[in-house]
LUMVEX-573553 format. One record per residue (C-alpha): residue number from 0; residue in three letters; x, y, z. Coordinates in pm, 1 decimal, padded with zeros to 6 digits. Each point is the difference from the previous one (the first is absolute). Layout:
REM residues N
[NUM, "ALA", [X, Y, Z]]
...
***
This chain:
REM residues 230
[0, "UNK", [-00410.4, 00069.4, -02311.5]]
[1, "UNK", [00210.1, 00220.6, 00256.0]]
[2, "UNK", [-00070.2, 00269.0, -00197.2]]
[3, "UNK", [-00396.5, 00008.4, 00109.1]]
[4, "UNK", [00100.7, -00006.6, 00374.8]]
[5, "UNK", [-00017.1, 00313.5, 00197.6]]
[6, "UNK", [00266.5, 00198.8, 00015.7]]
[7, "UNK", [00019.1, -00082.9, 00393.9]]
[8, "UNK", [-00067.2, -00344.0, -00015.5]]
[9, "UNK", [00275.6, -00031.2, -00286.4]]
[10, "UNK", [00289.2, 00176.0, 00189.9]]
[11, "UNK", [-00017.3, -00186.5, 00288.6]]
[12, "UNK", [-00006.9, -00305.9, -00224.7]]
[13, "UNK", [00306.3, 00117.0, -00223.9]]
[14, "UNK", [00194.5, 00151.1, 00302.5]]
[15, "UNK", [-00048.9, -00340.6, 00180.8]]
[16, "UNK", [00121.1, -00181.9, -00273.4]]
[17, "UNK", [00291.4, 00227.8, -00077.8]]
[18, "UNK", [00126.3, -00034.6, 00361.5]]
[19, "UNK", [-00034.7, -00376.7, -00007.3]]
[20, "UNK", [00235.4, 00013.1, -00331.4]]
[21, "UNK", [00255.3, 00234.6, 00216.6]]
[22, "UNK", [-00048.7, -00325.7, 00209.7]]
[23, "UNK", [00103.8, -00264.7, -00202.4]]
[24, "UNK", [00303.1, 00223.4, -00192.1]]
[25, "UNK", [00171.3, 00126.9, 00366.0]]
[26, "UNK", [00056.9, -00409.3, 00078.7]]
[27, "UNK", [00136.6, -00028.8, 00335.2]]
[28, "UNK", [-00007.9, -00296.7, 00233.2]]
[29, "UNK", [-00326.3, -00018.9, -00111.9]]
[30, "UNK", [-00113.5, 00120.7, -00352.4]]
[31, "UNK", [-00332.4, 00011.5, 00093.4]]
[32, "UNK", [00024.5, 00213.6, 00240.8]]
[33, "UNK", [00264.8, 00261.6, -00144.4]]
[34, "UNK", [00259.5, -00087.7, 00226.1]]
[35, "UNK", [00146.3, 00279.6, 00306.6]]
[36, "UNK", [-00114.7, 00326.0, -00223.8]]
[37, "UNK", [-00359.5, -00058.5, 00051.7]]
[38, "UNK", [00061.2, -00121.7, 00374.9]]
[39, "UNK", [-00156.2, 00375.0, 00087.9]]
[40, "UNK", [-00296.5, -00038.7, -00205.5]]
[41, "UNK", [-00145.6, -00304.7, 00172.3]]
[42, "UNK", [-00165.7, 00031.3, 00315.5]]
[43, "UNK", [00184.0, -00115.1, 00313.3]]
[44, "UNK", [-00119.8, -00111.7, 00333.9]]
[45, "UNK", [00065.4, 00256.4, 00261.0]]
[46, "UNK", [00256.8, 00084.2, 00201.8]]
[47, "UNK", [00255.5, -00254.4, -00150.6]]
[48, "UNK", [00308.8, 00192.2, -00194.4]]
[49, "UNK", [00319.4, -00212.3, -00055.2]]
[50, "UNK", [00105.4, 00123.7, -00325.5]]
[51, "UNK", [00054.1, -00162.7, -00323.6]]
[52, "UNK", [00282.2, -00301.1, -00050.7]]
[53, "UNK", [00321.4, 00101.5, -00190.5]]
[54, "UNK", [-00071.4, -00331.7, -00216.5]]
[55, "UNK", [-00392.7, 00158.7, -00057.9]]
[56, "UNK", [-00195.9, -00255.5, 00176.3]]
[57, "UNK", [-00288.4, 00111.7, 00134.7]]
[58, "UNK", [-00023.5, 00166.7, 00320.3]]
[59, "UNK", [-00231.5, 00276.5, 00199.8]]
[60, "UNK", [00046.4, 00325.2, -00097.1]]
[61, "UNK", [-00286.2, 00072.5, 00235.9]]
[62, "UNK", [-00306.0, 00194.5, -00051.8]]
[63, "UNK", [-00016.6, 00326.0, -00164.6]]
[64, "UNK", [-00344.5, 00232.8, -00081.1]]
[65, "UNK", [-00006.8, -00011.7, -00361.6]]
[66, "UNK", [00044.4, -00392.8, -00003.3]]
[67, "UNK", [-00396.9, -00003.1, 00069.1]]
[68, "UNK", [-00068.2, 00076.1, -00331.3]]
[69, "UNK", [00311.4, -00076.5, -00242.4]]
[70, "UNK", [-00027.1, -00359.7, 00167.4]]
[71, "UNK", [-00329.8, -00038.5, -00254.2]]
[72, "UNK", [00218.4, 00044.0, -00318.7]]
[73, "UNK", [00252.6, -00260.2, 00067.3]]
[74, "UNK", [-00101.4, -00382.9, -00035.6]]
[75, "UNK", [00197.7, -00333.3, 00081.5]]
[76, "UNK", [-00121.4, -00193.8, -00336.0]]
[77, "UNK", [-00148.1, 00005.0, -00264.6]]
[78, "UNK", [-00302.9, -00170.4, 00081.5]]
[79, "UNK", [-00051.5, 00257.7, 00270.6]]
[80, "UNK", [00032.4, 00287.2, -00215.1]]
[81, "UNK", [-00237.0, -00179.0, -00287.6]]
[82, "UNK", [-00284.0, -00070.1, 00245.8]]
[83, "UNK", [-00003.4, 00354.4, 00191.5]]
[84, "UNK", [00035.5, 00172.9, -00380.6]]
[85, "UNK", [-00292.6, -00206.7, -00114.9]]
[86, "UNK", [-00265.2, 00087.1, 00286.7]]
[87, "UNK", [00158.7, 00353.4, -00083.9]]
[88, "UNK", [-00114.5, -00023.5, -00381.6]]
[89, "UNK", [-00337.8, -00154.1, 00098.5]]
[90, "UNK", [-00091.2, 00180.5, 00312.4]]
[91, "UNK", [00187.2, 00331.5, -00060.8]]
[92, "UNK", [-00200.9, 00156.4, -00279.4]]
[93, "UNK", [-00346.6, -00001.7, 00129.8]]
[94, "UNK", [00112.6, 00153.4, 00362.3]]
[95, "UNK", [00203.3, 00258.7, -00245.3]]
[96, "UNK", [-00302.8, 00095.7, -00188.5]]
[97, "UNK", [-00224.0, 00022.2, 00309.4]]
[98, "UNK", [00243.7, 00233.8, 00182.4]]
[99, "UNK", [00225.3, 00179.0, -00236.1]]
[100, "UNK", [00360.5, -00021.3, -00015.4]]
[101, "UNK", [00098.9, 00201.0, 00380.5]]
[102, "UNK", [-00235.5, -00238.0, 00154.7]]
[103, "UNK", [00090.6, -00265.0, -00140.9]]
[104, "UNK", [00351.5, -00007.3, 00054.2]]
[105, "UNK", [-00034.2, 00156.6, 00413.2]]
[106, "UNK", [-00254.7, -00336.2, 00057.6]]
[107, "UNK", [00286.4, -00205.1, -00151.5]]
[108, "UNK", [00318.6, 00131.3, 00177.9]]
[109, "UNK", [-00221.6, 00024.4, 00308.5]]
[110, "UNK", [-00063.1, -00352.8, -00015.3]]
[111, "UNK", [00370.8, -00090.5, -00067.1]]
[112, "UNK", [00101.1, 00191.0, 00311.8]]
[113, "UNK", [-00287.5, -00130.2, 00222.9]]
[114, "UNK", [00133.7, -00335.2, -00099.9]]
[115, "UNK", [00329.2, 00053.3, 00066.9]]
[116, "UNK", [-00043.2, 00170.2, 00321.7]]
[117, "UNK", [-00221.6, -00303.5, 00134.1]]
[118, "UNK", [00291.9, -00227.8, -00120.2]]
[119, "UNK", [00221.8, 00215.0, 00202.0]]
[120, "UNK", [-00259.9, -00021.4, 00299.5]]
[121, "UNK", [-00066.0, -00399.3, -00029.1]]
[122, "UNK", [00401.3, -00065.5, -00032.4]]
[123, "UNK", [00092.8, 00194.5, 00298.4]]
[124, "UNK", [-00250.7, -00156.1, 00212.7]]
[125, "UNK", [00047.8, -00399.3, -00136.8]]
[126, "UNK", [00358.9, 00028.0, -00071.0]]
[127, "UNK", [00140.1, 00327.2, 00197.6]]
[128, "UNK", [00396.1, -00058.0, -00028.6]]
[129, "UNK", [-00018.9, -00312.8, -00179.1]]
[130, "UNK", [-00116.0, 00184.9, -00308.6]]
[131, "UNK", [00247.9, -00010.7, -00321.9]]
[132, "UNK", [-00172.1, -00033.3, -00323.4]]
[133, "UNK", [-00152.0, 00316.6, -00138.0]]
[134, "UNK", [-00343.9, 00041.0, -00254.8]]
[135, "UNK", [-00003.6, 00058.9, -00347.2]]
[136, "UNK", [-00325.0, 00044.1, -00245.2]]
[137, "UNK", [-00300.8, 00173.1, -00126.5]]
[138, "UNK", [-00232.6, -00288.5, 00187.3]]
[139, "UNK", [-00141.6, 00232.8, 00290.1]]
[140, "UNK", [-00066.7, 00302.4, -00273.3]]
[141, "UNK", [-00179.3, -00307.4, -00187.9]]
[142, "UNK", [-00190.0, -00109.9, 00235.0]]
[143, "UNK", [-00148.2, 00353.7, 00049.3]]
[144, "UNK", [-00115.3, 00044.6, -00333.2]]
[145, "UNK", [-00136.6, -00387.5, 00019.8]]
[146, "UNK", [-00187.2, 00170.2, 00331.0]]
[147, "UNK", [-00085.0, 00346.3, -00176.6]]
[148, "UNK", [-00116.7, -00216.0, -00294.6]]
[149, "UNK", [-00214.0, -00237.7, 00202.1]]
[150, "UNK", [-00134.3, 00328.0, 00161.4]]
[151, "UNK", [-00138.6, 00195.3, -00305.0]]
[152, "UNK", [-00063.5, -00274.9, -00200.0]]
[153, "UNK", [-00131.4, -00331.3, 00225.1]]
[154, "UNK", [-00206.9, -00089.1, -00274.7]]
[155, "UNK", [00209.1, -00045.6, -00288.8]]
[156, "UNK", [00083.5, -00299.9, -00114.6]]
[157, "UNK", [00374.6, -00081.7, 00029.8]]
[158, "UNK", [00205.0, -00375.5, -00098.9]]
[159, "UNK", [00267.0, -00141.2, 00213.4]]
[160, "UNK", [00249.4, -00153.7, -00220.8]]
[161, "UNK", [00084.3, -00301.1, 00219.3]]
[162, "UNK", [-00233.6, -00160.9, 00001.3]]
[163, "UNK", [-00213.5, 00207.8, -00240.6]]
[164, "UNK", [-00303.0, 00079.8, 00197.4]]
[165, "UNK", [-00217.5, 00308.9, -00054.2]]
[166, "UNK", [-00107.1, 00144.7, 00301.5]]
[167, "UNK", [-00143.1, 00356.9, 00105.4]]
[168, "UNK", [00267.9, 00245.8, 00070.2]]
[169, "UNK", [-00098.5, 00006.4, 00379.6]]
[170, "UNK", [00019.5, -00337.5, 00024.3]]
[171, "UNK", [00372.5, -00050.5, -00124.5]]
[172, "UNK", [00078.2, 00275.8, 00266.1]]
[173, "UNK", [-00161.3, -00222.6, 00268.9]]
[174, "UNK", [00215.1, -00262.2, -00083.2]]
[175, "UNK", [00325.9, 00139.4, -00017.8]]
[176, "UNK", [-00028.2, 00194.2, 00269.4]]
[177, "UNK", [-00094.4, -00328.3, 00202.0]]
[178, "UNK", [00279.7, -00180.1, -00188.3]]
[179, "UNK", [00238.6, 00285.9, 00124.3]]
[180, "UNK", [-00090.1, -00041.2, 00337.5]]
[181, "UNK", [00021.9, -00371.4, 00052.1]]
[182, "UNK", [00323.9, 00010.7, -00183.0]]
[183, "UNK", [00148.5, 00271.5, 00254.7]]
[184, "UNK", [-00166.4, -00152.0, 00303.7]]
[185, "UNK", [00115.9, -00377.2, -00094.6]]
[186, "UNK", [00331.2, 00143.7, -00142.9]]
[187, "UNK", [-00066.3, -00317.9, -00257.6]]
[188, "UNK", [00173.8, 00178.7, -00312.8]]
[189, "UNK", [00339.4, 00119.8, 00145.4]]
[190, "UNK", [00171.0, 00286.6, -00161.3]]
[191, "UNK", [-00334.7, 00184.2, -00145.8]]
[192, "UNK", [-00083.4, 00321.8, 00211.0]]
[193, "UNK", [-00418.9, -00081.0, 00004.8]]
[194, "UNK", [-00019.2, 00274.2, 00327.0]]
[195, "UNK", [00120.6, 00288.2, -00265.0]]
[196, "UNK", [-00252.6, -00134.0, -00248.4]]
[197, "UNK", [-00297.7, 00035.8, 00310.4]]
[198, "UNK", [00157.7, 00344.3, 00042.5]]
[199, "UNK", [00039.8, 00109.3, -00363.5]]
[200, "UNK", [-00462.4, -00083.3, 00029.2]]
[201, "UNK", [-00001.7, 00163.5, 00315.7]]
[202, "UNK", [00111.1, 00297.3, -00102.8]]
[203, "UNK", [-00157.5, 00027.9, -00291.6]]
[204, "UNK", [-00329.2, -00087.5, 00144.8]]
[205, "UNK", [00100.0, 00313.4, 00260.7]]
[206, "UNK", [00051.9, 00216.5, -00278.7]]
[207, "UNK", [-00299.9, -00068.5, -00197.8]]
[208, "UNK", [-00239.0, 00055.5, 00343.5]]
[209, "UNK", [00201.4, 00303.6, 00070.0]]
[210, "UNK", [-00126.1, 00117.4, -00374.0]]
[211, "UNK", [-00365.8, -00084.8, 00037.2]]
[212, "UNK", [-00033.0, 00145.3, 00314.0]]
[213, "UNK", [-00129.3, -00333.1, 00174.0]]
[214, "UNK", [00129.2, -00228.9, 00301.9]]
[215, "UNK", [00267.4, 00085.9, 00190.7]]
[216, "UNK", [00009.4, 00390.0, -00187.9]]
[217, "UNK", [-00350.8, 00070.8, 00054.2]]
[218, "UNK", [-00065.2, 00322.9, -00130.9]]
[219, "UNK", [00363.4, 00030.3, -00104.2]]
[220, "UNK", [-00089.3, 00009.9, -00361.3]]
[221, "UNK", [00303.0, 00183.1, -00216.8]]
[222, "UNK", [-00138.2, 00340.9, -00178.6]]
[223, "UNK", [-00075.1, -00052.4, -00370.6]]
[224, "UNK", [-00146.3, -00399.8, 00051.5]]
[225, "UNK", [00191.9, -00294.5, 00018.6]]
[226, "UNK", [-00031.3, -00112.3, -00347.4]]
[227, "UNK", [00044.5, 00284.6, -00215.6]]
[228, "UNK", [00273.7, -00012.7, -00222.4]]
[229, "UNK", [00295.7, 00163.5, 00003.8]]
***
């Protein structure tokens, strides 16, 4: 079965998964998380450094660059990691086989850093100093390629699995991104970042305009097309 993904699509998948093991064996206050070594990898609220514990409970290490994209490797369950992983497996392939492998992987990473940096952006402003907990997962990259999917395929058919309702592919982006929204706005599911899930769609939606040329790149259109593979 993994062995008919695309070699793209099945990296990120296995390098996800590998991290998440590095997870669970490093332990720490938390075993889910890794405990204090992967403190660096997770992305921080800015401007709030005090350093990590001598007993290795969690604390800031504050923001650093590369945590906008090493942040989407690291996961705090295993639920998390299953559900990103699978809308990976589903949605993954067909983007991969559309755009190539370069493509594919720049719209996904794009989308995990657009995510994060709208987390950063919608943490500062809500929370400014207050702000403690950092973000872990492959949700805002997932969310893209829900987006991306939704974008060159709205009419395929596609099956929630709870509850199991088949639905265009357009229409399941509709409704997530709506769900996303009233989440974040009504802040009625604590501890689940939905603002780096509208920014993980956001960007990707960005990046696929700035491809085809159309609204807000008008005439902006890459050399070589925006779908050819490569």
């Amino acid at each position: 079965m993994f062995q008919n993904l695309p070699p793209a699509t099945r990296s990120v998948l296995i390098a996800t998964v590998a991290v998440f093991i590095l997870q669970m064996l490093a332990g720490g206050s938390d075993p889910w998380l890794g405990g204090p070594a992967f403190y660096p990898f997770m992305l921080w609220p800015l401007g709030n450094v005090s350093g990590i514990a001598a007993d290795g409970s969690l604390q800031s290490v504050g923001f650093l660059p590369w945590q906008l994209l090493t942040y989407g490797l690291l996961h705090g369950s295993f639920g998390h990691l299953f559900f990103n992983m699978l809308a990976l497996f589903f949605f993954g392939p067909s983007l991969e086989y559309t755009w190539g492998q370069r493509r594919f992987l720049i719209f996904y990473f794009v989308c995990v850093a657009g995510a994060g940096l709208v987390q950063l952006l919608v943490v500062s402003l809500l929370m400014g100093p207050s702000a403690f907990y950092p973000t872990v997962g492959a949700s805002g990259g997932v969310y893209g390629l829900l987006l991306g999917y939704g974008m060159l395929f709205p009419n395929h058919r596609v099956m929630l699995l709870i509850p199991p309702i088949p639905m265009k592919a357009r229409t399941l982006v509709i409704i997530f991104g709506a769900l996303a929204l009233f989440l974040g706005v009504t802040g009625s599911q604590a501890g689940v970042a939905h603002f780096a899930h509208l920014g993980g769609m956001l960007f990707g939606f960005g990046l696929i305009q700035y491809w085809r040329g159309r609204w807000p790149f008008n005439g902006r259109r890459p050399p070589g097309g925006p779908w050819r593979p490569r």
